[in-house]
HTML snippet that shows the backbone in 3Dmol.js (N, CA, C, O; Angstrom):
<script src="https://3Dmol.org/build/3Dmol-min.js"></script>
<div id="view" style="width:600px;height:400px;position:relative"></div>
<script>
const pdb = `
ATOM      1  N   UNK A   1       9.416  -1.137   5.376  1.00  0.00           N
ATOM      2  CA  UNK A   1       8.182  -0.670   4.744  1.00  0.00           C
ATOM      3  C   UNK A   1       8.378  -0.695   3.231  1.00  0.00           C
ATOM      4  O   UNK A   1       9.445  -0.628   2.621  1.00  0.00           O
ATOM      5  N   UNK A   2       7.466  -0.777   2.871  1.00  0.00           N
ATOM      6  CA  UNK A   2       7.161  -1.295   0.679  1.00  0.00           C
ATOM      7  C   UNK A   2       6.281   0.579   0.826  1.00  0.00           C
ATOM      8  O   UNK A   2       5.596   1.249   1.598  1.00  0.00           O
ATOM      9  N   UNK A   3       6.918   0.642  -0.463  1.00  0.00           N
ATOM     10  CA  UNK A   3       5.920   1.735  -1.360  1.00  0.00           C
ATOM     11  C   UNK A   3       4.721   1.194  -1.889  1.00  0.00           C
ATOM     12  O   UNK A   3       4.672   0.405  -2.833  1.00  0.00           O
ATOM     13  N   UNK A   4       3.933   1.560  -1.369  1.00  0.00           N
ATOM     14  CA  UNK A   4       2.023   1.387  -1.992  1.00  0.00           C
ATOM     15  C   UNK A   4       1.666   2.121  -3.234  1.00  0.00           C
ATOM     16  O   UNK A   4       0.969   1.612  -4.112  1.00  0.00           O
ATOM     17  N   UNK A   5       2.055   3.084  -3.283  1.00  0.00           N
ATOM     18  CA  UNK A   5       1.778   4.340  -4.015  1.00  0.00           C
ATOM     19  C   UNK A   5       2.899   5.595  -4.019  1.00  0.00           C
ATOM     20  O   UNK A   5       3.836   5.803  -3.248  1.00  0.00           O
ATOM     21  N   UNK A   6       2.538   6.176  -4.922  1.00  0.00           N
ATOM     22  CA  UNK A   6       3.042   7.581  -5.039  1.00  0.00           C
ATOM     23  C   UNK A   6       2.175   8.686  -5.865  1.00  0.00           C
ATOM     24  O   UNK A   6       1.848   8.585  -7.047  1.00  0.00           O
ATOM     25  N   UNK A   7       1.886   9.727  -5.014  1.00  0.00           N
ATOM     26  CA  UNK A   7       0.747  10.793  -6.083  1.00  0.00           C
ATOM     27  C   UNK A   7       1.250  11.961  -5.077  1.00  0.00           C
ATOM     28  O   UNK A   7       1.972  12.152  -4.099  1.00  0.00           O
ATOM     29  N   UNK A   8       0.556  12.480  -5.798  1.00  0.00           N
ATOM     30  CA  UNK A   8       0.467  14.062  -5.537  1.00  0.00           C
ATOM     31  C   UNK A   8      -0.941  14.172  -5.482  1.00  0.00           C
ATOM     32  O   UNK A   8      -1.338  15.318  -5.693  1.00  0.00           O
ATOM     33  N   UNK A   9      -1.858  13.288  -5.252  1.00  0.00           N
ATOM     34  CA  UNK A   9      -2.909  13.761  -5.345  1.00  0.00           C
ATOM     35  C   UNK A   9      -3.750  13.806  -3.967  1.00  0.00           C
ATOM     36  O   UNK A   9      -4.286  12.731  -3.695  1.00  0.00           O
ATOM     37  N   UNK A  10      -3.922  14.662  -3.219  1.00  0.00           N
ATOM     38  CA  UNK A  10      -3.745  15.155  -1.827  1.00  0.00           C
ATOM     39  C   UNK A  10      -5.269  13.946  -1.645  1.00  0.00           C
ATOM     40  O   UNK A  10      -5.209  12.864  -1.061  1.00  0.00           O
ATOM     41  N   UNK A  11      -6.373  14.460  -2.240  1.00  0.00           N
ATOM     42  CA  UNK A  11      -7.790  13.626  -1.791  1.00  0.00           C
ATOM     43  C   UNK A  11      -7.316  12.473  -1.439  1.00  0.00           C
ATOM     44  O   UNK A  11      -7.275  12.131  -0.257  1.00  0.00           O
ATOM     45  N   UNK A  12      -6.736  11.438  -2.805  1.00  0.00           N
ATOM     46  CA  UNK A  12      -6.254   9.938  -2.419  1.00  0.00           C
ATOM     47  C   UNK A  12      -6.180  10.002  -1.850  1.00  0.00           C
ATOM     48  O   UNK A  12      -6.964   9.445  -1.081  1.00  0.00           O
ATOM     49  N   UNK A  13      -5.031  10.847  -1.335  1.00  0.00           N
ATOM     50  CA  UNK A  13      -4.055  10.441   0.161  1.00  0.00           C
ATOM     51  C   UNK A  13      -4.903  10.367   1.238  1.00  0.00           C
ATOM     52  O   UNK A  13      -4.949   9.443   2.050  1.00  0.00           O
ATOM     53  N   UNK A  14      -5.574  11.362   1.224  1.00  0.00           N
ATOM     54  CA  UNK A  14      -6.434  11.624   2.205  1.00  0.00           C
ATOM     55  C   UNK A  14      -7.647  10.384   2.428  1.00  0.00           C
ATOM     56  O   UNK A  14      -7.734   9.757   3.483  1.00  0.00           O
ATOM     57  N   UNK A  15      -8.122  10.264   1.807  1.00  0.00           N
ATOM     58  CA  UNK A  15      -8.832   8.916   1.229  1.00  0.00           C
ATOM     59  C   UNK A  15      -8.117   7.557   2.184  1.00  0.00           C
ATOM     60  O   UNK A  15      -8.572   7.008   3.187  1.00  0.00           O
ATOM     61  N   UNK A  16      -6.962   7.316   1.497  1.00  0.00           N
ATOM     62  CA  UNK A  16      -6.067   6.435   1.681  1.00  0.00           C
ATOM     63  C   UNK A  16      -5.768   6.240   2.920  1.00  0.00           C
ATOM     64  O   UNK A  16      -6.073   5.116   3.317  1.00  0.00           O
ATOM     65  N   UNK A  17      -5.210   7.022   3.793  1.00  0.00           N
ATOM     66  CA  UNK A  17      -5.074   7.436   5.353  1.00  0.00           C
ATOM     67  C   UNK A  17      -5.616   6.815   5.766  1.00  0.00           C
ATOM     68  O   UNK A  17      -5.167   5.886   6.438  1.00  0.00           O
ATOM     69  N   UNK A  18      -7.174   7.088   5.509  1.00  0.00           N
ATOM     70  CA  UNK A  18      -8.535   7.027   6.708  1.00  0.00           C
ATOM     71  C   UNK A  18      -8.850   5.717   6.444  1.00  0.00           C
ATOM     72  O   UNK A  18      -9.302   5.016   7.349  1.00  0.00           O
ATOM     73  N   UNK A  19      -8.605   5.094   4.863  1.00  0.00           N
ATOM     74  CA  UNK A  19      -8.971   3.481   4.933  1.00  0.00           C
ATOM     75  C   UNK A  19      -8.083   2.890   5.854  1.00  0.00           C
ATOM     76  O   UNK A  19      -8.351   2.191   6.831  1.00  0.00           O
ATOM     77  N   UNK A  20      -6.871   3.298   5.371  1.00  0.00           N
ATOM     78  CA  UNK A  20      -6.023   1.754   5.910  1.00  0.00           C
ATOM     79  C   UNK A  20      -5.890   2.385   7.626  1.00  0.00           C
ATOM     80  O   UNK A  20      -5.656   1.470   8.416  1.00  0.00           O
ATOM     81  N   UNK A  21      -6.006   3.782   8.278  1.00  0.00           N
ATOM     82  CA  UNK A  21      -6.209   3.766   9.333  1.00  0.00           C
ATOM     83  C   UNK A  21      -7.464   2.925   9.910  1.00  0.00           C
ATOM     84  O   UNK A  21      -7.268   2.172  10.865  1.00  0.00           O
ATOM     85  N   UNK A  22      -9.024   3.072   9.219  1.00  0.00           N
ATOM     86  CA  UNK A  22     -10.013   1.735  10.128  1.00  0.00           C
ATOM     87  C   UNK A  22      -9.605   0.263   9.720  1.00  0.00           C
ATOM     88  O   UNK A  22     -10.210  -0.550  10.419  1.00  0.00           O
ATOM     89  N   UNK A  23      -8.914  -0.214   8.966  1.00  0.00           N
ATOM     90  CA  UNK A  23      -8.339  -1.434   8.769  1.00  0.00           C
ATOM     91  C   UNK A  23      -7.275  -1.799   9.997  1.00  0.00           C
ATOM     92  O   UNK A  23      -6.841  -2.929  10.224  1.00  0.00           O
ATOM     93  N   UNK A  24      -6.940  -0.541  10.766  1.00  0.00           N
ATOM     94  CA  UNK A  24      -5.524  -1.045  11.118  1.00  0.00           C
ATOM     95  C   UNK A  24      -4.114  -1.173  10.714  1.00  0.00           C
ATOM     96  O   UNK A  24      -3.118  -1.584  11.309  1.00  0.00           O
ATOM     97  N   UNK A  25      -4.331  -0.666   9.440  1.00  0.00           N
ATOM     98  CA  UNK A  25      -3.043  -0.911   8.820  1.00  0.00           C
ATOM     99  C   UNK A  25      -1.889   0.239   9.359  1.00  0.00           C
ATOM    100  O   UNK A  25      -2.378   1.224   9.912  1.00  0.00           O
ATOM    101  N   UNK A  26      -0.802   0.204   9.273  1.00  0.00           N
ATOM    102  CA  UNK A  26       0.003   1.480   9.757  1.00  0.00           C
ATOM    103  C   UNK A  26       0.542   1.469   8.515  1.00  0.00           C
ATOM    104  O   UNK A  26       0.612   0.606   7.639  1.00  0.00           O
ATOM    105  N   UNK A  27       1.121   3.235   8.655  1.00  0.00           N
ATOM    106  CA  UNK A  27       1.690   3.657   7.277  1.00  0.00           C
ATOM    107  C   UNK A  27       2.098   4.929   7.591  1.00  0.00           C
ATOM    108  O   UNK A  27       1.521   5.665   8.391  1.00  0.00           O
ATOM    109  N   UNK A  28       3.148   5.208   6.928  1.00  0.00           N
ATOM    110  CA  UNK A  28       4.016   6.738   6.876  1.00  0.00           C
ATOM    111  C   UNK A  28       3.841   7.268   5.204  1.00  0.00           C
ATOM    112  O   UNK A  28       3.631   6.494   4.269  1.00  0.00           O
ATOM    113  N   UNK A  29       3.933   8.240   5.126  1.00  0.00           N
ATOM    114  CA  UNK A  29       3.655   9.304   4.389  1.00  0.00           C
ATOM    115  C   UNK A  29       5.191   9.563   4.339  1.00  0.00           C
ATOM    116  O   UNK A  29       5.793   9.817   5.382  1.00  0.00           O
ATOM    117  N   UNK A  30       5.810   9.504   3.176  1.00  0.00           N
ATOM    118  CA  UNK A  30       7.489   9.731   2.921  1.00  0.00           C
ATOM    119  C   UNK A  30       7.275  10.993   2.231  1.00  0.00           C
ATOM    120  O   UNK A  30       6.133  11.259   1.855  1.00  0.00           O
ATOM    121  N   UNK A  31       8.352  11.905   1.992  1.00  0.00           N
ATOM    122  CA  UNK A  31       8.683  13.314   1.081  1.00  0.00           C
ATOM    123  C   UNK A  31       7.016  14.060   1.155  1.00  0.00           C
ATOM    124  O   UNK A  31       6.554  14.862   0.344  1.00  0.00           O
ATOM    125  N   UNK A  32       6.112  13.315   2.800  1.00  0.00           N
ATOM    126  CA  UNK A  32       5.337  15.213   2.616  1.00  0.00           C
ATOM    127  C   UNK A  32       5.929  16.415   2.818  1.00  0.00           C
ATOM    128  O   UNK A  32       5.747  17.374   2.067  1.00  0.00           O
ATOM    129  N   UNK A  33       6.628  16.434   3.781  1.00  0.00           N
ATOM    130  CA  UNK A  33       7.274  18.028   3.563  1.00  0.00           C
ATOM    131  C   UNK A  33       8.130  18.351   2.458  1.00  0.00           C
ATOM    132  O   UNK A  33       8.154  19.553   2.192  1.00  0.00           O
ATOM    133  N   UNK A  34       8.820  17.624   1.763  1.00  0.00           N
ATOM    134  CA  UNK A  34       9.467  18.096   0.849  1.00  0.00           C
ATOM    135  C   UNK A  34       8.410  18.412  -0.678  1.00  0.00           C
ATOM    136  O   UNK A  34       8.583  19.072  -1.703  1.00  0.00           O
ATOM    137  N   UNK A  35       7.497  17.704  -0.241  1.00  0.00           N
ATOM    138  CA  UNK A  35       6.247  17.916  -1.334  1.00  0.00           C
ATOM    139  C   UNK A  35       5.613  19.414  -1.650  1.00  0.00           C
ATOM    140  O   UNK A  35       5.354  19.992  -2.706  1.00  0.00           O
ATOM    141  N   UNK A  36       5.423  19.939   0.351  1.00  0.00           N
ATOM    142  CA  UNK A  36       4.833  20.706   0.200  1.00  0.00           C
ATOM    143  C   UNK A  36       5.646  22.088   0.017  1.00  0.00           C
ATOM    144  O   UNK A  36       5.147  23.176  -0.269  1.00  0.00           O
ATOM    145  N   UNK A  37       6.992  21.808   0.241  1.00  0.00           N
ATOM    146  CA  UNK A  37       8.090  22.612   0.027  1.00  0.00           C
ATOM    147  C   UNK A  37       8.447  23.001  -2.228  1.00  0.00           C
ATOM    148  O   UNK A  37       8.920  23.968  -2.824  1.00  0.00           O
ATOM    149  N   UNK A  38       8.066  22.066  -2.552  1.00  0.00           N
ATOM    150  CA  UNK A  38       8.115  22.562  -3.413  1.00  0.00           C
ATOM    151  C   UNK A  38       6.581  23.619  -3.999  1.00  0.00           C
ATOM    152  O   UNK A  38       6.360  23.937  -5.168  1.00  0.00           O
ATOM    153  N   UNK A  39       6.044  23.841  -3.239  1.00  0.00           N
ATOM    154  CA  UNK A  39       4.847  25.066  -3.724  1.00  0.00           C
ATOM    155  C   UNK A  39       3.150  24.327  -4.666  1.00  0.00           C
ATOM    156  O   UNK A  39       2.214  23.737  -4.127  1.00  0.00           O
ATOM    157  N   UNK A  40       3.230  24.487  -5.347  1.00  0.00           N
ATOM    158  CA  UNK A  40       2.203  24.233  -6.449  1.00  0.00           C
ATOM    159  C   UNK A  40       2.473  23.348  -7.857  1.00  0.00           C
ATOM    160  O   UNK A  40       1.774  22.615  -8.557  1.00  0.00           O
ATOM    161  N   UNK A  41       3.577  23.718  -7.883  1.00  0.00           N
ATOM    162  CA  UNK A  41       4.489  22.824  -9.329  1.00  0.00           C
ATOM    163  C   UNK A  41       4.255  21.263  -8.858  1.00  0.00           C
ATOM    164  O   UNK A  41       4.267  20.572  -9.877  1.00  0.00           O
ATOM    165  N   UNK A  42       4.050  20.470  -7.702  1.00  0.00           N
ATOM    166  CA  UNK A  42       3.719  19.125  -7.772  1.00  0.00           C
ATOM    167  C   UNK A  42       5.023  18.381  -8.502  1.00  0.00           C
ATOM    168  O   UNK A  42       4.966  17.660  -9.497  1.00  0.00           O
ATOM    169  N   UNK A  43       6.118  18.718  -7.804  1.00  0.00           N
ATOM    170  CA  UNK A  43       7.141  18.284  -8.717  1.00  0.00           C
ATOM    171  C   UNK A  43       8.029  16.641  -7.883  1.00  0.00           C
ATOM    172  O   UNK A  43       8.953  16.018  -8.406  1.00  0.00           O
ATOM    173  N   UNK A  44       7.349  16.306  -6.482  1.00  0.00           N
ATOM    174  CA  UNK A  44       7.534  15.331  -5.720  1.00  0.00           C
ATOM    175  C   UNK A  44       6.404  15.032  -5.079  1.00  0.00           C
ATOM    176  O   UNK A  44       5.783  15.489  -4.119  1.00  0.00           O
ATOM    177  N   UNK A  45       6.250  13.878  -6.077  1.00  0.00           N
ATOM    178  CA  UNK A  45       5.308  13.154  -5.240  1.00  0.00           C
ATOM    179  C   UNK A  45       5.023  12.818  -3.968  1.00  0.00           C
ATOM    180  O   UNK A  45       6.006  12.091  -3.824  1.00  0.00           O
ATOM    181  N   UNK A  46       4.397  12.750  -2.784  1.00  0.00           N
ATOM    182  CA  UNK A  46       4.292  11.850  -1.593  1.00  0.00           C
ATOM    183  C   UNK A  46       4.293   9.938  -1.698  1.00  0.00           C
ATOM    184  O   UNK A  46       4.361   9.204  -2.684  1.00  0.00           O
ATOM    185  N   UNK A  47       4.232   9.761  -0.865  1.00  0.00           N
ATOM    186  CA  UNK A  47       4.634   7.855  -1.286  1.00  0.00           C
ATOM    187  C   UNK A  47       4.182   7.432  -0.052  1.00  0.00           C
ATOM    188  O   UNK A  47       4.907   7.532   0.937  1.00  0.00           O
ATOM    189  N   UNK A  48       3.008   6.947   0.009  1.00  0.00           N
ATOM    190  CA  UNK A  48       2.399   5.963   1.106  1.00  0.00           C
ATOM    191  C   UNK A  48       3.113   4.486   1.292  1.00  0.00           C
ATOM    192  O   UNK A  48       3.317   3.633   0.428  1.00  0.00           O
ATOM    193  N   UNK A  49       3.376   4.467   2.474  1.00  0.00           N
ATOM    194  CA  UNK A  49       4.164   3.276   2.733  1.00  0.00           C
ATOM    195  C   UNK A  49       3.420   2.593   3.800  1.00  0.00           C
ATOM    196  O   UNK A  49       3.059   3.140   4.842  1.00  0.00           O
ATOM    197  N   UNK A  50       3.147   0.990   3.384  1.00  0.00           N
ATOM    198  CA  UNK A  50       2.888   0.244   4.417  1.00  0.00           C
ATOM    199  C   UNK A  50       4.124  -1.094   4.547  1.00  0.00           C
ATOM    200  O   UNK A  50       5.083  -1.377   3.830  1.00  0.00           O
ATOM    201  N   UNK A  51       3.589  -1.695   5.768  1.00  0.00           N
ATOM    202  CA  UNK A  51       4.350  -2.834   6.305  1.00  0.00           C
ATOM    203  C   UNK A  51       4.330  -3.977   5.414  1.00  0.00           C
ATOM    204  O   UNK A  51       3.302  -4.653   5.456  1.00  0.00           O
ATOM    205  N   UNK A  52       5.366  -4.386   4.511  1.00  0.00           N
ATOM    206  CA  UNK A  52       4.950  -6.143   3.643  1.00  0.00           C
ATOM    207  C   UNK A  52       4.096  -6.647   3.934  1.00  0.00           C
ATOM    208  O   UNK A  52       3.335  -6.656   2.967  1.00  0.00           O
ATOM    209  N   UNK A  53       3.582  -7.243   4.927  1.00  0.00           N
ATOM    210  CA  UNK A  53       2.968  -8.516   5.401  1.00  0.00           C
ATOM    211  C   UNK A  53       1.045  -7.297   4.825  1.00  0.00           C
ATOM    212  O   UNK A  53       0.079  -7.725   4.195  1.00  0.00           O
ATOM    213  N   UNK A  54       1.275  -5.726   5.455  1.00  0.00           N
ATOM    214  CA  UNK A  54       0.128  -5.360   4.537  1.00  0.00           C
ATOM    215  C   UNK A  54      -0.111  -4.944   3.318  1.00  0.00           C
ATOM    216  O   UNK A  54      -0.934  -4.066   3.060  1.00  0.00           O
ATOM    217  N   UNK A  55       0.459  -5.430   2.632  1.00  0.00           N
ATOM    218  CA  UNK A  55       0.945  -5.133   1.237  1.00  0.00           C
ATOM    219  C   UNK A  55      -0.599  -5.144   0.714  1.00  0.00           C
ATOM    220  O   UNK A  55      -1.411  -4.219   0.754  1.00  0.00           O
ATOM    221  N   UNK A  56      -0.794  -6.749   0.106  1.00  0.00           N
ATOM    222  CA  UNK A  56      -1.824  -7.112  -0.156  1.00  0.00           C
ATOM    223  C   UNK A  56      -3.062  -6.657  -0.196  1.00  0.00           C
ATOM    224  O   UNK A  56      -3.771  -6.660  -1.203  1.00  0.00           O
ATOM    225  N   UNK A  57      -3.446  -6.148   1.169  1.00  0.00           N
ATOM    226  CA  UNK A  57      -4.637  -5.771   1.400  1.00  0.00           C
ATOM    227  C   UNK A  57      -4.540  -3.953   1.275  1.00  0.00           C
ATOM    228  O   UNK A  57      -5.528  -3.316   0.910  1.00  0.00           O
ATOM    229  N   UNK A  58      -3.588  -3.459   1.533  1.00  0.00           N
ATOM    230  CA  UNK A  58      -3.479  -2.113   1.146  1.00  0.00           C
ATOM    231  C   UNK A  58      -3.984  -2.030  -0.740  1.00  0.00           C
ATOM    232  O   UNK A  58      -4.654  -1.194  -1.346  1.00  0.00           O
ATOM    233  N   UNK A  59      -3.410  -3.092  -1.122  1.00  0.00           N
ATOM    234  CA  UNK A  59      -3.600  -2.983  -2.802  1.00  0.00           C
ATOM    235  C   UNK A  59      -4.744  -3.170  -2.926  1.00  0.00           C
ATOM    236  O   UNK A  59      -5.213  -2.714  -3.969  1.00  0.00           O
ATOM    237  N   UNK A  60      -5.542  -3.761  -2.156  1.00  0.00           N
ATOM    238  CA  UNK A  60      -6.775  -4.034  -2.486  1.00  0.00           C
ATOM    239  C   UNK A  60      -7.757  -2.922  -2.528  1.00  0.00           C
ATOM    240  O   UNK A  60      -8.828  -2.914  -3.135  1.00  0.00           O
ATOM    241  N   UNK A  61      -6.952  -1.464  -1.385  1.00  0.00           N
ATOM    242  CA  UNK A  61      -8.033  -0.799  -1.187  1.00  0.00           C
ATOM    243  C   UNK A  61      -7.667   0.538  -2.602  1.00  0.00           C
ATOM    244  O   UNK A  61      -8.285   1.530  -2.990  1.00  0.00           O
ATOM    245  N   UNK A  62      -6.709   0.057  -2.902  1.00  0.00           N
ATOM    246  CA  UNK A  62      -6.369   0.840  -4.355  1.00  0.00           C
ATOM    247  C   UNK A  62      -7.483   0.479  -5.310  1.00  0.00           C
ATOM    248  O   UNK A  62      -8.168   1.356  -5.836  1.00  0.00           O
ATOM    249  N   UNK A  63      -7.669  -0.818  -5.538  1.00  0.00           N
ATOM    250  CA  UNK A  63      -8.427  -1.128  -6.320  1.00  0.00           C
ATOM    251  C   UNK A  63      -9.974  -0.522  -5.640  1.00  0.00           C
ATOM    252  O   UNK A  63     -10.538   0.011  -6.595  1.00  0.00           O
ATOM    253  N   UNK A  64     -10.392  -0.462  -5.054  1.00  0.00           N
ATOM    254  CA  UNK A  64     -11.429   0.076  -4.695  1.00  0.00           C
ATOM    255  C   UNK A  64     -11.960   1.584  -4.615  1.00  0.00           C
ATOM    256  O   UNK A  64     -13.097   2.054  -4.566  1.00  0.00           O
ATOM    257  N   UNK A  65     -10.402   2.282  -4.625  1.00  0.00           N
ATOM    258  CA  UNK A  65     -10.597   3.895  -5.013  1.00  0.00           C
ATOM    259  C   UNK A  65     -10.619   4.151  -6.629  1.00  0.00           C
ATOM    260  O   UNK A  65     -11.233   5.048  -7.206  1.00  0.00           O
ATOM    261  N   UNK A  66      -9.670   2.985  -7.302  1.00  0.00           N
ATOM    262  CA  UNK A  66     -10.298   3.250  -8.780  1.00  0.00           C
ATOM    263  C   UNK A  66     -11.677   2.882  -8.974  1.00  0.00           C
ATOM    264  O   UNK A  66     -12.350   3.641  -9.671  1.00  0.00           O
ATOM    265  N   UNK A  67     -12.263   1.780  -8.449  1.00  0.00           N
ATOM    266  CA  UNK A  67     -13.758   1.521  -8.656  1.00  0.00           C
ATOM    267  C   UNK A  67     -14.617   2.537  -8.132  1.00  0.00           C
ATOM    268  O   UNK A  67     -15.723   2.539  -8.671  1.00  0.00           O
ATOM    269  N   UNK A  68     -14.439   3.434  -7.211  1.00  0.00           N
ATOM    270  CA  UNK A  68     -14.816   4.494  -6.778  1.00  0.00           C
ATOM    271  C   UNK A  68     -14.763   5.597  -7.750  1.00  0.00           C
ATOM    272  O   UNK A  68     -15.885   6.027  -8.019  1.00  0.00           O
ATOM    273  N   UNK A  69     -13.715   6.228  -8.405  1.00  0.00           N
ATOM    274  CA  UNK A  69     -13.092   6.962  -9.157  1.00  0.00           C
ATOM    275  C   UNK A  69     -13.738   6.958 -10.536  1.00  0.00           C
ATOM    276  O   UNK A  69     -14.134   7.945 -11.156  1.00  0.00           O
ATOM    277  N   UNK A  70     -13.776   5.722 -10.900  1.00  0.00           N
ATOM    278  CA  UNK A  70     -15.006   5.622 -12.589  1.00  0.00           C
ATOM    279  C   UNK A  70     -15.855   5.050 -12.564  1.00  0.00           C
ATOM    280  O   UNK A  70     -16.469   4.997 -13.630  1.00  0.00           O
ATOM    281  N   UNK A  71     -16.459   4.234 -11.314  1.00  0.00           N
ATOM    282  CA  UNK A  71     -17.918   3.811 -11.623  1.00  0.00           C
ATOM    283  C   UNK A  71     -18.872   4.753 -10.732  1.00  0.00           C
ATOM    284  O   UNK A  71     -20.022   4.858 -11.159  1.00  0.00           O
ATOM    285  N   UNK A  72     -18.566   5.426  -9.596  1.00  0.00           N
ATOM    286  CA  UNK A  72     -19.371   5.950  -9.096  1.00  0.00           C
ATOM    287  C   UNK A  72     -18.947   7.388  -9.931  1.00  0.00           C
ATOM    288  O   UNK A  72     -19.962   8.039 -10.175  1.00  0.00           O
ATOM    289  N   UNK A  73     -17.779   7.994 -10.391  1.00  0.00           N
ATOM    290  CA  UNK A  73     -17.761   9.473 -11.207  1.00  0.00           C
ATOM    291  C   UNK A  73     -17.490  10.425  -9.954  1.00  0.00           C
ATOM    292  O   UNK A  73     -17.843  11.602  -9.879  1.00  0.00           O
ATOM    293  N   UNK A  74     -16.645   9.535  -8.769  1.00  0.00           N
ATOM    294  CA  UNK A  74     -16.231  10.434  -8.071  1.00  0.00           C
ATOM    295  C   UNK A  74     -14.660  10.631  -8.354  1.00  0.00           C
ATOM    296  O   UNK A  74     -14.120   9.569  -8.662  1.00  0.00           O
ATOM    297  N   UNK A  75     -13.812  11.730  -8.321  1.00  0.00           N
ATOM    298  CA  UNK A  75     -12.789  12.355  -9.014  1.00  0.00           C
ATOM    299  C   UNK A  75     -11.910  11.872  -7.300  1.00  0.00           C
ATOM    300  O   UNK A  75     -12.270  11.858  -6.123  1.00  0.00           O
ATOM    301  N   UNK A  76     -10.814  11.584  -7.945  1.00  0.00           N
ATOM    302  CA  UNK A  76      -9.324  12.051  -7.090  1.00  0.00           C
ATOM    303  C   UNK A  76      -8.634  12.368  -8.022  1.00  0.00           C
ATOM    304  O   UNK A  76      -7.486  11.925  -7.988  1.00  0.00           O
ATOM    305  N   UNK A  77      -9.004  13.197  -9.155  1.00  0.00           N
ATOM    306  CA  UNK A  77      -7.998  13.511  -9.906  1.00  0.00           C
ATOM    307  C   UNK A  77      -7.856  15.252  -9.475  1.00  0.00           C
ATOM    308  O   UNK A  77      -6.982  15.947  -9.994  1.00  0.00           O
TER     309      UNK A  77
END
`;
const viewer = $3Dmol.createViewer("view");
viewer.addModel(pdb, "pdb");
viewer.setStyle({}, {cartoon: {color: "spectrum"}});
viewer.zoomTo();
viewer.render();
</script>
């Protein structure tokens, strides 16, 4: 598995999940518990991981949560 991402930013993730889950894509979620083990400080990121071969199209749906994010003025921040 390739690193897609890394945030702390729970919506993405959440976001993120549910795309590449109706795509089909599979993916693990690395250091959530140690994420949530550190409290509120946000001091370890989580890291969405997909399969190489879905690399590509996972990136694609990145690009589509930033187009989401400043043209429609919806926040994952």
């Amino acid at each position: 598995m390739i690193e897609l991402i890394r945030t702390n930013d729970i919506v993405l993730i959440s976001w993120l999940t549910a795309r590449l889950e109706s795509l089909n894509i599979d993916m693990v979620i690395f250091d959530g518990h140690a994420s949530v083990m550190d409290g509120s400080i946000s001091a370890i990121p989580r890291r969405i991981m997909v399969l190489e071969e879905d690399l590509a199209q996972a990136q694609e749906l990145l690009v589509e949560a930033e187009k989401i994010r400043t043209e429609e003025g919806y926040g994952f921040d």
